[in-house]
Structures are given as C-alpha cells and as structure tokens.
C-alpha positions as CSV (number, residue, x, y, z in Angstrom):
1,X,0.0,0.0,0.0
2,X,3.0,2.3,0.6
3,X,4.7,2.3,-2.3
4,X,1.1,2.9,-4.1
5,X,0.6,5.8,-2.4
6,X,4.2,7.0,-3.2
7,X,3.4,6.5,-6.8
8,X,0.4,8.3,-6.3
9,X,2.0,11.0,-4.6
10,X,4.6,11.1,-7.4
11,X,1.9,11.8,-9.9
12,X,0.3,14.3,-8.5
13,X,3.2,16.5,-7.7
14,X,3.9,16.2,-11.5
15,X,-0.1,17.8,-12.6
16,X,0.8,20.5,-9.9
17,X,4.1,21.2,-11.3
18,X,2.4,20.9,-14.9
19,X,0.3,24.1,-15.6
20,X,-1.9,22.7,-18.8
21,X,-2.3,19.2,-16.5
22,X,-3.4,21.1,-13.4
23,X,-5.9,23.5,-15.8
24,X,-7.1,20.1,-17.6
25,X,-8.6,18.7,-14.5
26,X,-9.2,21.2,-11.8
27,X,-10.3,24.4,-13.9
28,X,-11.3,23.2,-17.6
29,X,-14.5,21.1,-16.2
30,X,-16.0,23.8,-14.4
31,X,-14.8,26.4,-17.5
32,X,-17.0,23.9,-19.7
33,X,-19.9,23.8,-17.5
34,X,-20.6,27.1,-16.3
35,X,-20.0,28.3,-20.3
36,X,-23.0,25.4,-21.2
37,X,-24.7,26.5,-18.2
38,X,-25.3,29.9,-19.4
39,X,-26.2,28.5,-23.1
40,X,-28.8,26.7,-21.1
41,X,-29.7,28.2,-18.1
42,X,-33.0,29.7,-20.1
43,X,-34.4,25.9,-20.2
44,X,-37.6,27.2,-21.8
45,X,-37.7,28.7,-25.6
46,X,-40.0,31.7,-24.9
47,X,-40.3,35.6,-26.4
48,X,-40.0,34.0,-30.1
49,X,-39.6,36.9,-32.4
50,X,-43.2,37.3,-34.2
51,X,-44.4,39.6,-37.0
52,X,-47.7,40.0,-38.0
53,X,-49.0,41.3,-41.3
54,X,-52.4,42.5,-41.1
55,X,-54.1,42.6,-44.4
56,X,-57.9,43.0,-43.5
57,X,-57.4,45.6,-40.4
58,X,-60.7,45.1,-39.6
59,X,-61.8,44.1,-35.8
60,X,-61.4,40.7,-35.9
61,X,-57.9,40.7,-37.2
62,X,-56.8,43.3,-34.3
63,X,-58.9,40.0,-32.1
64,X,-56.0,37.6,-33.3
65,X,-53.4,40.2,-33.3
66,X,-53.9,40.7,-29.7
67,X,-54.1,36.9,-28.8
68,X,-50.4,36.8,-30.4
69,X,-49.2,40.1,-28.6
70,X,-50.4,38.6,-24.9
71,X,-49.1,35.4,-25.3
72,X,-45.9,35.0,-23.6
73,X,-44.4,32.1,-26.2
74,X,-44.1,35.5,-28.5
75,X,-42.5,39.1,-28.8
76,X,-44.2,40.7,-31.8
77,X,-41.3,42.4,-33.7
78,X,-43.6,46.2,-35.0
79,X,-42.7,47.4,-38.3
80,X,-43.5,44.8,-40.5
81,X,-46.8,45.4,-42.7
82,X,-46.4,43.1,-46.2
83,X,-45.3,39.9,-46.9
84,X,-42.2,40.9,-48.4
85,X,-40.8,42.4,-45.9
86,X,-41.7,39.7,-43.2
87,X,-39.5,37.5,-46.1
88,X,-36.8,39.9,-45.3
89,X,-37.1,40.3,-42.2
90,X,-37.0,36.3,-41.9
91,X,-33.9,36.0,-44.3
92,X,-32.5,38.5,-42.0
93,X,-32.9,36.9,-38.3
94,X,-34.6,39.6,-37.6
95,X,-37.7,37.2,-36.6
96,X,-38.4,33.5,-36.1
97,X,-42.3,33.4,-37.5
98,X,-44.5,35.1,-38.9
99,X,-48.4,35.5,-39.0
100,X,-50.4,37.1,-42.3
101,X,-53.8,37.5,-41.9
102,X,-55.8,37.7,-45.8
103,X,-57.9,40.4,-47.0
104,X,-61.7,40.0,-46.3
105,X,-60.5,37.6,-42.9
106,X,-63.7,38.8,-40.5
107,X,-66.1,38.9,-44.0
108,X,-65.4,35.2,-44.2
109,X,-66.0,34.2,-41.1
110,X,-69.0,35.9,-40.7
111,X,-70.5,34.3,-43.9
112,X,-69.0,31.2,-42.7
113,X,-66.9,30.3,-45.1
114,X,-63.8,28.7,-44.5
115,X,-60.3,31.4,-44.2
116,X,-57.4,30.3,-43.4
117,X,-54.0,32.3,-41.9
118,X,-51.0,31.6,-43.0
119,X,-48.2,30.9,-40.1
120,X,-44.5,30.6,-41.5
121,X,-41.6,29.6,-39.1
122,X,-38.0,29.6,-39.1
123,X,-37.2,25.3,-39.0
124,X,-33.2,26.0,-40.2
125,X,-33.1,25.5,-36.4
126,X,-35.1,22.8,-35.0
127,X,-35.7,24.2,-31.3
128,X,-36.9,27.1,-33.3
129,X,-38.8,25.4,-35.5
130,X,-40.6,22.4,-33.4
131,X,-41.4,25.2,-30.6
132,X,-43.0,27.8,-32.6
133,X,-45.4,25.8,-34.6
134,X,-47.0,24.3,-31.4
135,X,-46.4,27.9,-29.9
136,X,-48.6,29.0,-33.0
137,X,-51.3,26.3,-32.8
138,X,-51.7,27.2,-29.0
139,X,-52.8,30.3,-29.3
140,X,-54.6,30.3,-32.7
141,X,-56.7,26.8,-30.6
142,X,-57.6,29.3,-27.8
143,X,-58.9,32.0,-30.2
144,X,-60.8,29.4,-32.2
145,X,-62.6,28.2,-29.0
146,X,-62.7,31.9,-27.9
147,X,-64.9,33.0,-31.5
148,X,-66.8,29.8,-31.3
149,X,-67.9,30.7,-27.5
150,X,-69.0,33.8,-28.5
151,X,-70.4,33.1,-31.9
152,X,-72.7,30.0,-30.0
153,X,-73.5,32.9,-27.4
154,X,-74.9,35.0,-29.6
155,X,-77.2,32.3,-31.0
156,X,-79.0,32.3,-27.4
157,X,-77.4,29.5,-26.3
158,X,-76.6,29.1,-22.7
159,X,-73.2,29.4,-20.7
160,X,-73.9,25.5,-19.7
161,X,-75.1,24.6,-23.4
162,X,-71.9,26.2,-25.0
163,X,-69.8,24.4,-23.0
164,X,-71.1,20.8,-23.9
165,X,-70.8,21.8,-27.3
166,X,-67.3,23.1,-26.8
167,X,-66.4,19.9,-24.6
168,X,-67.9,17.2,-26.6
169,X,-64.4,15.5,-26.3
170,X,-61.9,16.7,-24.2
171,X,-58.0,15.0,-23.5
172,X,-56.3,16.0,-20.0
173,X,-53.0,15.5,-21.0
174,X,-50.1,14.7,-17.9
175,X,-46.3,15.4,-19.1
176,X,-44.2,13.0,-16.8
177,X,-40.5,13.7,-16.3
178,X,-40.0,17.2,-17.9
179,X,-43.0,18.8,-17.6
180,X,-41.6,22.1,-19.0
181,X,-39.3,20.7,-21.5
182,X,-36.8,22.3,-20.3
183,X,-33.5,21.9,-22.6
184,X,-31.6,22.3,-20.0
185,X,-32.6,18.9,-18.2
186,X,-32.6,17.7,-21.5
187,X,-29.4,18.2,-23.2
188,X,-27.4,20.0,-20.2
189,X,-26.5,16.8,-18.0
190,X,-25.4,14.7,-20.7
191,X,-23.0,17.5,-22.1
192,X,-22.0,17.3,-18.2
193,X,-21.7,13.7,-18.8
194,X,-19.5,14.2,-21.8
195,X,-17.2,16.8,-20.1
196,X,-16.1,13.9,-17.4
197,X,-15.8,11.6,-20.0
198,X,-13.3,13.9,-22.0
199,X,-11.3,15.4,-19.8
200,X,-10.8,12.6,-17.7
201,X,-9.9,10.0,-20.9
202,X,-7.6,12.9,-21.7
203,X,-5.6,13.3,-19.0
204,X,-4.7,10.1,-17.7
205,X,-4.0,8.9,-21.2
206,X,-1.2,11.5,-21.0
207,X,0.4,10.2,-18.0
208,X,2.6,7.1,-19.1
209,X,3.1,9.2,-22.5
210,X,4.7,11.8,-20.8
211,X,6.9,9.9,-18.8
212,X,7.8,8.0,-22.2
213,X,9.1,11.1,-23.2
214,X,10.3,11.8,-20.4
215,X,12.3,8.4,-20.1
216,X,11.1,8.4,-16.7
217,X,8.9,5.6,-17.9
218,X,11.9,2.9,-17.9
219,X,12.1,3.5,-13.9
220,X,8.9,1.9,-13.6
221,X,9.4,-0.8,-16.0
222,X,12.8,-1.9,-14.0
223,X,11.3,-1.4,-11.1
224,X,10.6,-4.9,-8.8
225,X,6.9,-3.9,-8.4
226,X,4.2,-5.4,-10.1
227,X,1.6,-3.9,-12.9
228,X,-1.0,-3.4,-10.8
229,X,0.5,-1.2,-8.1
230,X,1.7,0.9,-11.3
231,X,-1.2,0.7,-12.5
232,X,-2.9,2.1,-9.3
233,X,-0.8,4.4,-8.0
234,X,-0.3,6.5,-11.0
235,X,-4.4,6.2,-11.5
236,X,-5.3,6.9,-8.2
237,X,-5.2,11.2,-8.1
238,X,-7.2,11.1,-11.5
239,X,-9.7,9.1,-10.3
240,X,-10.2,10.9,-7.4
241,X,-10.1,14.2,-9.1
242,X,-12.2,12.5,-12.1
243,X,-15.1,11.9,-8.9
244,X,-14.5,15.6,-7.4
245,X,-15.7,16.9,-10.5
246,X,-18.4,14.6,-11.4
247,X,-20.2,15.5,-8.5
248,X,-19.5,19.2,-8.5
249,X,-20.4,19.7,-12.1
250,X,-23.5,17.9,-11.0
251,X,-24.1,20.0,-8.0
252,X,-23.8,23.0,-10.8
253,X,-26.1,21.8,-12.7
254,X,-28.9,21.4,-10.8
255,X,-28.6,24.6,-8.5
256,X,-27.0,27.1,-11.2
257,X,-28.9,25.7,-14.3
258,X,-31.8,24.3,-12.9
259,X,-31.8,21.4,-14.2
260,X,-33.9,18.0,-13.2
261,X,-31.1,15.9,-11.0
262,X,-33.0,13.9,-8.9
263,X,-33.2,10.4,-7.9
264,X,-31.6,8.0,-5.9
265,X,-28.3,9.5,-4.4
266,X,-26.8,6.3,-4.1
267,X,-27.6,5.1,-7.7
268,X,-25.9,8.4,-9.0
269,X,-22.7,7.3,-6.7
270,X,-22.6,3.9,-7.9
271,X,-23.0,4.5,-11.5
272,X,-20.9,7.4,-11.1
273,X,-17.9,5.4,-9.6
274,X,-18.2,2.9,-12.4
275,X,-17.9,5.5,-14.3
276,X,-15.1,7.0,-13.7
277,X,-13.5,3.6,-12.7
278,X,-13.5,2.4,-16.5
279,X,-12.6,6.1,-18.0
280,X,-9.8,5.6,-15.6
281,X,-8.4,2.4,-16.2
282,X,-9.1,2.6,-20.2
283,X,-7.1,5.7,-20.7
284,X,-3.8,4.4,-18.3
285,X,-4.1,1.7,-21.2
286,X,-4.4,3.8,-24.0
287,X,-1.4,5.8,-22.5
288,X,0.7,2.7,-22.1
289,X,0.1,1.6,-26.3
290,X,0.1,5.2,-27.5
291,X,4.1,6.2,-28.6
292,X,3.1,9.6,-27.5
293,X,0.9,12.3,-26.4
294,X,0.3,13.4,-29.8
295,X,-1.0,10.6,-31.1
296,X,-3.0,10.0,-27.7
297,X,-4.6,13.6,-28.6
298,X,-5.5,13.0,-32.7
299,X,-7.4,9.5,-31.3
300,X,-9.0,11.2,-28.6
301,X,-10.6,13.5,-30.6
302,X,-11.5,11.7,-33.4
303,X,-13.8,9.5,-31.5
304,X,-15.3,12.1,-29.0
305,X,-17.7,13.6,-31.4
306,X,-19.5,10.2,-32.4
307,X,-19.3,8.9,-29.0
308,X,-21.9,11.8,-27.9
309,X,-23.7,11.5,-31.1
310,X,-23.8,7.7,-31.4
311,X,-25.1,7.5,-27.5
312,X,-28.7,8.0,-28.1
313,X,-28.6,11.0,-25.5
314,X,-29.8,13.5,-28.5
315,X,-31.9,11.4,-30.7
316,X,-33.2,8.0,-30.1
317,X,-31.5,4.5,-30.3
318,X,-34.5,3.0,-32.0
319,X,-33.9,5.8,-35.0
320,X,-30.2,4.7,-35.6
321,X,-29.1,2.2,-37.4
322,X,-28.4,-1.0,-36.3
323,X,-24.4,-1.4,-36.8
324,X,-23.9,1.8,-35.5
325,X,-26.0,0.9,-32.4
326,X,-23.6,-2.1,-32.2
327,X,-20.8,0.2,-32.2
328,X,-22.4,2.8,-29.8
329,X,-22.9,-0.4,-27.3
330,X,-19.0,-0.4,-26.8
331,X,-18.8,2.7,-25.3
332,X,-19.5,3.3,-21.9
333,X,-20.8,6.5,-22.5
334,X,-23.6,5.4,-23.7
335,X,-25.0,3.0,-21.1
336,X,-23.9,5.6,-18.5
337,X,-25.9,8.6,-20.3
338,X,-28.9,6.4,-20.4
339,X,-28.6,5.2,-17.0
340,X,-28.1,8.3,-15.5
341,X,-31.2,9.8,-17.5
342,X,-33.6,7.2,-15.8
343,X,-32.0,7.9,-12.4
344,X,-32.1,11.6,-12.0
345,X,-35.1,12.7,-14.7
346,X,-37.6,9.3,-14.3
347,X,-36.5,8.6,-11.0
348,X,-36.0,4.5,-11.0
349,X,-35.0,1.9,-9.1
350,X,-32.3,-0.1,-9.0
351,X,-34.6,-3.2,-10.5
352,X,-34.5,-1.2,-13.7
353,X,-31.1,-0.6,-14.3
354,X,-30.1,-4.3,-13.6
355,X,-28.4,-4.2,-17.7
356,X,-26.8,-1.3,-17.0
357,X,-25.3,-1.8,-14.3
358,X,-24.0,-5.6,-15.4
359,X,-23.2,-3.8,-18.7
360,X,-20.7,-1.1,-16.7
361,X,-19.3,-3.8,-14.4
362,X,-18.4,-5.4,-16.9
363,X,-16.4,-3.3,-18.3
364,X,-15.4,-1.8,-15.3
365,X,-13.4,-5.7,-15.2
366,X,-11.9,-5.6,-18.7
367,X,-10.9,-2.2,-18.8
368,X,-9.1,-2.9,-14.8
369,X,-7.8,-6.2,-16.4
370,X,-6.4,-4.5,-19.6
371,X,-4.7,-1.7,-17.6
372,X,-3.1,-3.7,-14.2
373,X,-1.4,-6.5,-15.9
374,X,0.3,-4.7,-19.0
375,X,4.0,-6.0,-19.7
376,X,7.0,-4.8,-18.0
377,X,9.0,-5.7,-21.5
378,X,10.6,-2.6,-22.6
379,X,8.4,-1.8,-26.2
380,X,10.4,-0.9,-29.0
381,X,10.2,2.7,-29.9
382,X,7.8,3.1,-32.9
C-alpha cells in the first residue's frame, strides 16, 4: 500500500508542477460547464420573435393580433406590414415566425366560409422550428374556442349549453419527467456527462506518454513492483479528481442551471464510480500503447464527437441504425448517459437498471484487467 501511495504521490506532484495538466482537470470542467450552463440556463424557448402582417385591419384581425401580442411564447417584432418584408425580415434573423392575416379575414368568417392564416416559421433550427409551430397552434386553438364561445352565445345558447358543445371530447393531458421541457434537463446533463468523460480520458491517457518522453517511464518498467500497483498508483489522483468533478459539475447543474437531478443519491454514486472507474483504467491503457501524447490527442478526438452523437442521448436509439447501435454499445458513455437519465429525470429503481449496471461492471473488469497486468517488457520505440 506504501509504495502505491508513493506512486500516487509522485503523480500528483507532477499535474501540480504541470500548468496545462493542473488547468485540464481542476479548472477546464468547471470552464465547460458554467459556459453550457449559461447557453442553457433559459431551459424554456420563450419571447420568439413574431411579426404580424395585417391585411384585412378590420376588428377581428386586431382580435388575433392581440391573442399573439399577450401570449408569452411570443414578442411581436412592429414594423413589419407586407409579406415581403416579413421574407426579409426572416432572411435577416430579424424574426423567427410570422403570422399574415388575408384580406376580407372577419367577411369570411361571418359568412361562414372557410379562411385560413398563414403561419411561416423559421425550421433552419429545430428548437426554433418544433417550438413555434406548437407555440402557434396554441394560441390560434384558444382564439378558435374563444370565436366559437361567442359566436354560439350570440345564438342564445346558454353558458352550460356552450360548454357541452365546446367539450364534446376533451383530452387531460399529464407530461411525466419534464414537464416544461426544459432543454436544459434535456441536453445540459449529458453535455455534463461528456465533459467527465473527455477530460478525464484525456488526462490520464497522457500520463505514461509523458513519462515515455520523459524516459522516466523505464524506472517503472525496471522497477521490482508489479503492474497493478503501477497501474494504481499512477491512476489513483485522476480518479479521485475525475469523482470531485463529477459530483461538482452535478451539484452545478442542478442549483445554477436548474436542471432536473434527482433520484436516488446512491444510484448516482454507484454508477458514477463505475464511471469513472472504467474512464480511468481505459485511458492508463491507452497511455501505455500510445508512442506519444500526440497521437493519444488526434485518437481522442476523433472519436469524441461520435461517441456523444452515437449515445442515443440526443436522438433515439431506436432511429439509428443497427451497426452503428452495435458500435455505440461499446462505449460506456452510452450505457452511462442512459442510465443516468432514468435515475435523476424518471426517477427509477435499482430493478431497472439491472443491464446497465451488469453492462458497466463489466467493463469496469476488462478495462481494470487491460490496464493492471500490461507487460513490464521494454516496447520498441515506434
């Protein structure tokens, strides 16, 4: 256990002597999540930039040009009267949607003939563009039922008789999970997720590297102790630093950003220390094939794009392929993104994560195999 602890102690006077190391792991995950944090501390896509092009300016297209104005999904943007220069203005970013009412709108509804509006929307974007149309059909669904009401009332019909006509079929409708759709809960903790992943896979896959370069490495290597307490003792500080920031970026995002992290406590330990415990030991093994930290860098990033992509965090596993499923199954990112989603936003069990968690053990075993009985044989230099 001493000499362990030496090694350990070894290796971390080397990240505080190295400025970039020490940056890597204690500032750079915090950097990264308070800069997302403020991308998505909003949660909520509200004040949409509306304009509204009034051709009939008669009383009941000032009705619906109110409706718009005190909804709060929408900030109507003045200034715009024609269609072209609602295209402009659109081409411009100077709005997100856009509303034109037609000439002779309240005529034909008081004949009762079918009008029609026309809503246009920004979709280059899809938060823009999934939000605002329903944003649009909720308030132009109130101000239908709104006309009807008063349309029926002026008929004669009662209070009690409009509303069984209005309520012949109704749907109460129960959002479970994220009730606000907030992005933040959405997106925010697997970015936090990813953060870990990188920065952690990073920096201990630059520790035996550096001592190659170093030619430190070849003390360790003649050395009389075995892999494993190599293995260990130059691990240990990242994977206690790794932990520190998992739970503080999580502590971030769910007091700073507001978003959902909730759950079993013990569940997000558990998975967490797996977690880390197979980040850990995969990048010591990484850093004991790689020649050198340059090479260790050009991998790294090649595959941290499609590992977030691939996870199924963003868009569902069941709409990806099948071989790159197969791929994204490798990665422990993506069993641990999942995992912690049905932990802290649905809230489950243990009994439901049984997979998961055999799925992360077992790696957890390969990747601690892999990395505590490498060979002591000097490599030849590539």
């Amino acid at each position: 256990m001493r000499r362990i602890l030496n090694i350990a102690y070894y290796e971390t006077r080397l990240i505080f002597k190295d400025r970039i190391m020490f940056l890597l792991l204690f500032l750079v995950p915090l950097l990264y999540a308070t800069i997302f944090g403020f991308v998505y501390v909003g949660g909520i896509l509200s004040n949409v930039p509306l304009a509204i092009v009034d051709l009939d300016h008669s009383k009941l297209s000032r009705e619906v040009v109110t409706a718009f104005e005190n909804s709060p999904r929408f900030q109507r943007v003045p200034g715009i009267e024609t269609y072209a220069e609602l295209d402009q203005a659109m081409r411009q970013g100077k709005v997100r949607a856009g509303v034109v009412i037609p000439e002779r709108f309240e005529q034909e509804l008081q004949q009762q003939h079918p009008t029609q509006l026309l809503g246009v929307y920004d979709a280059s974007n899809l938060l823009w563009g999934y939000n605002t149309r329903k944003y649009l059909n909720e308030v132009l669904t109130d101000f239908n039922a709104n006309y009807t009401a008063g349309y029926l009332a002026g008929l004669g019909m009662s209070q009690q008789q409009i509303k069984g006509v209005m309520n012949t079929v109704n749907c109460n409708y129960e959002v479970w999970y994220n009730p606000t759709f907030s992005y933040s809960t959405y997106f925010y903790t697997g970015l936090l997720l990813m953060i870990i992943h990188q920065i952690c896979l990073l920096s201990i896959s630059l520790t035996v590297t550096r001592d190659k370069e170093r030619r430190t490495w070849l003390q360790f290597l003649g050395s009389p102790l075995p892999s494993w307490q190599i293995f260990v003792g130059k691990s240990l500080p990242y994977f206690v630093v790794n932990f520190f920031n998992y739970v503080l970026l999580l502590w971030v995002g769910a007091y700073f950003v507001h978003a959902k992290i909730e759950g079993s406590l013990g569940l997000v330990v558990l998975f967490g220390l797996l977690f880390d415990l197979i980040i850990t030991s995969l990048g010591f093994y990484i850093s004991y094939l790689a020649p050198n930290s340059l090479q260790v860098t050009r991998y790294l990033m090649l595959v941290s794009v499609p590992i977030f992509m691939t996870s199924g965090f963003t868009w569902p596993q069941t709409h990806i392929p099948l071989v790159i499923n197969a791929l994204a199954s490798l990665m422990p990112f993506t069993w641990m993104s999942e995992a912690f989603r049905m932990i802290t936003l649905k809230n489950l069990p243990l009994s439901y994560l049984l997979t998961h968690l055999a799925v992360l053990v077992g790696m957890a075993l390969v990747s601690l195999i892999l990395a505590s009985t490498f060979s002591k044989r000097r490599r030849p230099a590539a």
